[in-house]
C-alpha positions in Angstrom: 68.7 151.6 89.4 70.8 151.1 92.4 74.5 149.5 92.5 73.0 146.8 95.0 69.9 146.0 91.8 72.9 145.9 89.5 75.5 143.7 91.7 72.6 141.5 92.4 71.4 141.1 88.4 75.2 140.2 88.1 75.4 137.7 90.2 72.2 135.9 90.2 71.8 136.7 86.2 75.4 135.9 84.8 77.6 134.9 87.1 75.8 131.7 88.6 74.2 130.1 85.6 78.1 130.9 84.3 79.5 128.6 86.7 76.8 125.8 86.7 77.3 125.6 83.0 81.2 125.9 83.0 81.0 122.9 85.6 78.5 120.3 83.9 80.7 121.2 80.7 84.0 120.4 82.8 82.2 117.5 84.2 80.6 116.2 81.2 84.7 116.7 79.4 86.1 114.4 82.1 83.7 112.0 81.3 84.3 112.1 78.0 87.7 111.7 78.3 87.7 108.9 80.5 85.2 106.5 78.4 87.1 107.5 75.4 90.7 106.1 77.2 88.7 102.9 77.3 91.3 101.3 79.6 94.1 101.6 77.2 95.6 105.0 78.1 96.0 105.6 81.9 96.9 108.9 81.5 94.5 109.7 79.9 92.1 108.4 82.1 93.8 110.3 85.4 93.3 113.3 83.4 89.5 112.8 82.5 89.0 111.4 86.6 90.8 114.8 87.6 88.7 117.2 84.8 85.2 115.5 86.7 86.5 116.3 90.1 87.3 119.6 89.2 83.7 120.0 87.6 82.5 119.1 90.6 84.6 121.4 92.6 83.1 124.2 90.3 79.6 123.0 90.7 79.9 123.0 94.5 81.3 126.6 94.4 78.3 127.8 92.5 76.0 126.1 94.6 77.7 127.9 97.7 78.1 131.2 96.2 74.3 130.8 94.5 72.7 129.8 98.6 74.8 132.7 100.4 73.9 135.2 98.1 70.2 134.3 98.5 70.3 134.0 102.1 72.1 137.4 102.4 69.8 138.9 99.5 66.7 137.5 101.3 68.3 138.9 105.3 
């Protein structure tokens, strides 16, 4: 087995899927948190809109990291 079989298996295998979970569970928290304020905490609401951005911040990051490594993989 060569280091590039093994980087690759850790990337596409563990890594990835890693990230897209951690961000729909970050996403999914923020959203919790802001339909649970229900209007009557602000705070927490600003914290629940900022946990969803950073979900999808995350999300976006996986996707990028997931298409170069393909492209590069498939060059």
């Amino acid at each position: 087995m060569s280091i590039g079989t093994i980087v690759s298996y850790f990337f596409f295998q563990l890594l990835v899927p890693f990230l897209f979970t951690l961000a729909v569970a970050c996403f999914l928290w923020g959203l919790c948190l802001s339909t649970f304020a229900g209007g009557h905490d602000e705070e927490l609401a600003e914290r629940g809109k900022t946990v969803m951005l950073y979900g999808l911040l995350t999300l976006g990051a996986a996707i990028l990291v997931y298409t170069l490594l393909w492209l590069i993989g498939g060059a």
